[in-house]
N, C-alpha and C positions, 0 to 999 in steps of 0.2 A: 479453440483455446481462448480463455479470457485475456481482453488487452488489459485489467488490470498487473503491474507489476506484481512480483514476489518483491517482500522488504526485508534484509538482515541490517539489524544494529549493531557494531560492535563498541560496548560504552564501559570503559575504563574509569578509574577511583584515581584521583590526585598527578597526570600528566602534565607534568610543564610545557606550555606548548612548545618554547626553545629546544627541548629535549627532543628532538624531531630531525630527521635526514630533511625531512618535505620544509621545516621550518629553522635552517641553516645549521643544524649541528653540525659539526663535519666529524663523528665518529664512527660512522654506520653504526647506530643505534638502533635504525626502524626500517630494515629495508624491505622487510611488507607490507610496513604504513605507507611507505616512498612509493613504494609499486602499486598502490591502490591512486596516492596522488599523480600520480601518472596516468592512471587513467582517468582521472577524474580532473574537479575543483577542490581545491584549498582552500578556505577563509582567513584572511589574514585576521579579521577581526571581531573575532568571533569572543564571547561573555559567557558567563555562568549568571545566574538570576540570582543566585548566594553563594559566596565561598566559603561553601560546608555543605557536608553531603547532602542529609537528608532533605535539607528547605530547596538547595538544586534540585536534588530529582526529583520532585514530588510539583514541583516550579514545570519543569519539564513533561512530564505525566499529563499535566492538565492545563500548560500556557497562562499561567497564572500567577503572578507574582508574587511572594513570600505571602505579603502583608494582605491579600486578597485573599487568601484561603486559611490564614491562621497558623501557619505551618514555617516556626523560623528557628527551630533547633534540632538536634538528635532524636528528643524525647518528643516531638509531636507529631501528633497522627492525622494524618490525611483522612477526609472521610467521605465515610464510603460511596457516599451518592454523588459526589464531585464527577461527572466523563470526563474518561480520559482518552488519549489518542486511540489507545488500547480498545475501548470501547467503540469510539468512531469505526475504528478500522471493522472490529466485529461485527459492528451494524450493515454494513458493506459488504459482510459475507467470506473477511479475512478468517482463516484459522492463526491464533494471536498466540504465542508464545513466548516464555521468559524464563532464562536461562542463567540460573547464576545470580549476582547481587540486583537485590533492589531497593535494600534497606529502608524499607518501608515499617512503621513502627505501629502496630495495635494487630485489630483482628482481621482486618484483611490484609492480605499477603498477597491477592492478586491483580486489584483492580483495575479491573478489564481484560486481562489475560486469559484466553480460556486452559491455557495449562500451563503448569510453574514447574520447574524441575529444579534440581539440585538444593538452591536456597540461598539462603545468606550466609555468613558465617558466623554473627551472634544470634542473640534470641531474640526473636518478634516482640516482645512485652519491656516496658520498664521493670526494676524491681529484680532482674532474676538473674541479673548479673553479666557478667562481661564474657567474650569468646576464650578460649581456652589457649595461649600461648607460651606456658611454659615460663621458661628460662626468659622469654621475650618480654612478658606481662607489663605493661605502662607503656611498651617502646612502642607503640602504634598512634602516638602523637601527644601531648601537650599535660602529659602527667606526672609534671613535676623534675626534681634533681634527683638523681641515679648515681653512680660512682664519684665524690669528687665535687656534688653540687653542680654537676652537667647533668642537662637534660639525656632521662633517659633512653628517647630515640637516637641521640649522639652517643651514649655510651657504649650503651647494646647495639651497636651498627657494624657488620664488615662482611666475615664470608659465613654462610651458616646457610638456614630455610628458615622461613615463618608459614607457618599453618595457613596463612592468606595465600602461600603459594598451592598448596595442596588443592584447597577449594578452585582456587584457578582452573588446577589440572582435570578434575570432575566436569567442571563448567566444559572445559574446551571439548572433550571428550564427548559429554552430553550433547553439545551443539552440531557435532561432527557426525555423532549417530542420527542425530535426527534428524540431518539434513541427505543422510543417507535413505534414511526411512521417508521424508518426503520427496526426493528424488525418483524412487520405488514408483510411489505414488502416483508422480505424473507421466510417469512412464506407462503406467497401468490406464490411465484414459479421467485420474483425478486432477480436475484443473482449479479445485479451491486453493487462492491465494492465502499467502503465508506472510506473517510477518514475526520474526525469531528477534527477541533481544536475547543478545549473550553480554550480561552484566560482568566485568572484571572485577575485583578487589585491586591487583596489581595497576601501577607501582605505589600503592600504597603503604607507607611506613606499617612497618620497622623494616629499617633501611638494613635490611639481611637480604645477601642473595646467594644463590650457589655456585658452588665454587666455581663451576664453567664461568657462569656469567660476571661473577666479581673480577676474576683474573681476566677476561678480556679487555675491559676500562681499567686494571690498575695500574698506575700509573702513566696513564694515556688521561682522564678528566682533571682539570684545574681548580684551580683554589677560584672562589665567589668572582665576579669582573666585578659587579657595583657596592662599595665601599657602605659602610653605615651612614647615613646623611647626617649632615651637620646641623640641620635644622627641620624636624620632623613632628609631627602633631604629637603630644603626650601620652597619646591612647596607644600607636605607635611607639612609642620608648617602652612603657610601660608592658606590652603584650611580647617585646620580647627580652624583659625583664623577666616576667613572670617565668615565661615558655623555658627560662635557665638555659639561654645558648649564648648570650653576651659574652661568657669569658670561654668559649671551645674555640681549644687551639688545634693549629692548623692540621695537626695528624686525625683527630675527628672530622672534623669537617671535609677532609680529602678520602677519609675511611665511608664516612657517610655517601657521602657525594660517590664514589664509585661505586657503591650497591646500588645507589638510586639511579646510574646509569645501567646496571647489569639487570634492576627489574625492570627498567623498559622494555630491554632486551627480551627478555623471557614475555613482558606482555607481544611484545609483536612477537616473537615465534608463535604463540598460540592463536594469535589472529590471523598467520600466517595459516597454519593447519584448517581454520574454519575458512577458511577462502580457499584453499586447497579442495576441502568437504565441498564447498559449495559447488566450483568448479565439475570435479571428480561426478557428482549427482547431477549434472547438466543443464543445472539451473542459472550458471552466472549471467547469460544473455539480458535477461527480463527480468535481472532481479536488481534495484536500489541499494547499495550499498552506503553505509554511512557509519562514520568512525569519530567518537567524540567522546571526551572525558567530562565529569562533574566539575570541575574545576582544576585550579593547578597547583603547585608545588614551588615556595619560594627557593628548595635549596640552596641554602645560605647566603642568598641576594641579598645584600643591604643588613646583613647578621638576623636574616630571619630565618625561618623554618617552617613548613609544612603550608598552610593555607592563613586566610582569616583575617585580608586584609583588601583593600584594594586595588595592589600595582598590579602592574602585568604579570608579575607569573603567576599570582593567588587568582585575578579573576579574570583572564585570559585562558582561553581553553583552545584545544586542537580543533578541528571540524573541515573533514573531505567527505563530499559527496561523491559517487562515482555509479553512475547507469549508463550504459553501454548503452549508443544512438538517441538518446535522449538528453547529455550532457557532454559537452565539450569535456574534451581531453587534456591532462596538463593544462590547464588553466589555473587562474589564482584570482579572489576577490576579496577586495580589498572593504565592502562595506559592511557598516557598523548592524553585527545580528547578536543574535543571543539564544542558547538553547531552548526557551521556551519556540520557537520559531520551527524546532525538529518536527515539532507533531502536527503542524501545521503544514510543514513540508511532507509528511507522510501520508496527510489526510489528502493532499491536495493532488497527489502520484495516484494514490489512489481512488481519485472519483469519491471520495465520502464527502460527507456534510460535516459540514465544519464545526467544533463546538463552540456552543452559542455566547460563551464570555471569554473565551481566548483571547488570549494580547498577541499570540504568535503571528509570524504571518508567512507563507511558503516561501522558501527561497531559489525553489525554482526558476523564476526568472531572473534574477539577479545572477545565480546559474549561469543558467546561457546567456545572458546579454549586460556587462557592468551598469549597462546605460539605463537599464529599465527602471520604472520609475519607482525609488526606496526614498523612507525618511530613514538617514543615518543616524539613529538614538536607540537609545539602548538603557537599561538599567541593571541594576543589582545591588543586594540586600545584604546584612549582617547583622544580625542579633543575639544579645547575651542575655538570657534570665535567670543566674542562677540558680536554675532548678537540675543542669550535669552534675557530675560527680566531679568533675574540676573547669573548673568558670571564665578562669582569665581577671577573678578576682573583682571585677567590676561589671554591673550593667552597658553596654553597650549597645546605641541603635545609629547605625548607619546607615547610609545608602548614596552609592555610585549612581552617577549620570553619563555614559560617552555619546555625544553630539557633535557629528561630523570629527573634527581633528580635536577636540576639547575635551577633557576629562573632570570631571568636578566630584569633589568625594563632601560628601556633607557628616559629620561627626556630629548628634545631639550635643551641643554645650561646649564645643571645643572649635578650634580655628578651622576652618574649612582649607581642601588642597583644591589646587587649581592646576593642571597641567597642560601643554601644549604637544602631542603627541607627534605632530608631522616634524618639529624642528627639537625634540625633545622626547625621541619616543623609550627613554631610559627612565623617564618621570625623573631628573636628578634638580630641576630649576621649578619650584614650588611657586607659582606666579599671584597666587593669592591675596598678597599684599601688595602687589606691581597694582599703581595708581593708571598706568593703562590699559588695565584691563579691572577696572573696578566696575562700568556699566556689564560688562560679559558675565563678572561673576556674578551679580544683584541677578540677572535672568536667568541664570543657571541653576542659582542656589532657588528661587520661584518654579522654574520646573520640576526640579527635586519635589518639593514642599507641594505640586498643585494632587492634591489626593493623597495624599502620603502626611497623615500624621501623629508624627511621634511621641507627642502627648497620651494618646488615644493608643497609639499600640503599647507605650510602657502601660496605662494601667490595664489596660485585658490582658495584658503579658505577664501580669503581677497577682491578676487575679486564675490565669490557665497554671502556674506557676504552683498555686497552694491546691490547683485540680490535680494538678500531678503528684504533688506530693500526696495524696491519697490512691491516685492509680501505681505508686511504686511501691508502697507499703503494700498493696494487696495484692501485686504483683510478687513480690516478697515472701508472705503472707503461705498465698495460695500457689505458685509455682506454677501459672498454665501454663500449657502446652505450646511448644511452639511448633507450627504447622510446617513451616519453610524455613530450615534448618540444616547442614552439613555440619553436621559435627568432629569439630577441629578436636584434638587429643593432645597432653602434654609433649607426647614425643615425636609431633608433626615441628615442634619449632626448636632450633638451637643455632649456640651462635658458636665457631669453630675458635 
């Protein structure tokens, strides 16, 4: 038998990591995710490389930061000769698998995976239009005002289904069989290692859940704990200006807020069910387990909604490791990582060669020992090009620093934040302007700035901008195919 490990990923869309048994909720929201940290380690402090999807995973895929590969929106395509984990691990002699969302955007839909099931739930291509949601249409985040001049994912939110849940259901199913089928397999005398991503959509907006799971949280989740701050950078005022949630009153927002606790729910049941598969096929021994989101979900923290910022709950993510005799049990670590670090940690489980420009770096030993030797820094990205179909109305280039207990947000052209995260980990005391910490933030805001520049990324970002707008028209145009696709239908989504 190969002492390479088996690896399952299970990687979720838009999880707060608050929203979490393992990370104090006290609702029983995740008592699969809880039972996996049980057996495992928790990251207390764990990043997204951008809070938004695409430029995370794609950050993630290849240990590479937004602005290293080109890749800082919806609309941009990773390309294809970039290795990615995926790759690594294939080189190794993994059988590489992906299950479910990858939202990956052009003509490869695998990169590095040698086989893709299910798909995503829009279309691979710009140009050809959006996923099919019905009665739902705009409520899957930051499209504008809906009934009333509230934002439509507050409007459209309570007890219902969204088509996101249905793709779920395929995903899980998918994952379930095949773990069935390679269980078969090494039963039979096949000992080629595995690595399965099972990509979630859930709990990704529209904050519609079914009815089991909405009635469980209603009227059990609370209204926001962190107030709107009283002095906050303008790009901030302004992003949730736009977003139309400033004036949802509290029956929205408590409507909202209890689907987006009844889709966690529904995502851990089905992660429940693939760990169940896993088990049931005889593989959980020697197989790596790992349970992480894209980013997270402001629900209504500070009157925001959805992601695309940088407090904790937009670029804070979940992340439990858990391998049986190879990882401490119940445990919890506390130092500063970042998803890009997964494929590093995966490369590094499994004896492959590392790829040769990755920023990641395995968290393995930090794993089992807190002592072992880490630099606690960290980064992540945000950027706006105007080239989606709804913007946010301005250009924006950002980028997050976390260094040791210090958080520093850099905004092109605006007041920088500064926070203190051990004596202040609510982000509510803005220290930016505090004359004793004015040497801290000169070398912070220098760290940010050392390779990283913003000049130079708005204009290749202005000039990929007017590229896209010729690959959407012909996109448009021509209608190609899209290869990795689950096709959602009007009457997958309503809202009760």
């Amino acid at each position: 038998m190969t002492d390479q490990p088996d690896i399952l990923f299970l990687f979720s869309d838009q999880h707060a990591r608050s929203v979490a048994g393992a990370y104090g909720d006290p609702l029983g929201v995740t008592p699969n995710i809880d039972a996996l940290a049980r057996r495992g380690v928790t990251f207390d402090a764990a990043y997204c490389p951008s809070p938004i999807c695409t430029p995370s995973r794609m950050s993630l895929l290849t240990g590479r930061w937004p602005h290293e590969q080109s890749c800082w929106t919806l609309d941009d395509m990773l390309a294809s000769d970039l290795p990615t984990y995926a790759h690594a691990l294939g080189a190794a002699g993994y059988r590489t698998i992906c299950v479910g969302r990858m939202h990956s955007v052009g003509p490869d839909q695998n990169h590095g995976f040698s086989e893709r099931h299910i798909g995503d739930c829009g279309p691979n291509w710009m140009g050809v239009g959006r996923q099919r949601l019905g009665p739902l249409a705009g409520a899957q985040g930051p499209s504008g005002p809906g009934h009333g001049g509230l934002a439509r994912s507050l409007a459209l939110s309570g007890r219902g289904q969204s088509g996101y849940e249905v793709v779920d259901d395929a995903t899980t199913q998918a994952a379930c069989d095949r773990l069935k089928d390679l269980g078969r397999a090494r039963q039979a005398g096949d000992d080629t290692p595995f690595c399965i991503v099972a990509g979630f959509i859930l709990p990704h907006c529209p904050f519609v859940a079914r009815a089991e799971d909405f009635e469980r949280f209603q009227g059990r989740v609370s209204v926001p704990r962190l107030p709107v701050p009283d002095d906050e950078p303008p790009w901030v005022t302004q992003w949730r200006a736009e977003g139309c949630t400033s004036d949802a009153d509290e029956a929205a927002v408590l409507r909202a807020r209890t689907a987006y606790w009844g889709l966690v729910h529904a995502l851990d049941a089905k992660i429940g069910q693939i760990l169940a598969a896993l088990q049931a096929a005889g593989l959980r021994e020697n197989t790596l387990v790992i349970y992480a989101s894209d980013h997270g979900e402001h629900a209504g923290e500070r009157g925001l909604w959805w992601k695309n910022t940088m407090y904790e709950e937009s670029a804070g993510v979940p992340l439990i490791l858990s391998w049986p005799g190879h990882l401490p049990e119940g445990a919890r670590c506390n130092r500063v990582c970042n998803l890009i670090d997964l494929g590093a940690t995966m490369i590094a489980a499994a004896g492959a060669s590392p790829l040769p420009r990755s920023r990641g770096r395995s968290l393995l030993p930090v794993a089992c020992d807190r002592e072992a030797p880490w630099v606690d820094e960290t980064f992540s990205e945000y950027l706006t090009d105007l080239s989606s179909p709804w913007t946010g109305g301005e250009k924006k280039c950002i980028r997050m620093l976390r260094k040791g207990r210090w958080k520093y947000v850099h905004a092109e052209g605006q007041r920088p934040m500064l926070f203190d995260l051990r004596s202040d980990p609510d982000e509510i005391r803005d220290l930016w302007d505090h004359p004793d910490h004015a040497d801290l933030g000169a070398k912070l805001k220098a760290r940010v700035l050392a390779g990283w520049d913003p000049d130079a990324i708005r204009r290749e970002v202005d000039v990929r901008c007017k590229e896209k707008a010729v690959l959407r028209e012909w996109g448009s145009r021509t209608q190609p195919e899209s290869t990795a696709q689950f096709l959602i239908e009007d009457a997958d989504s309503w809202l009760d």
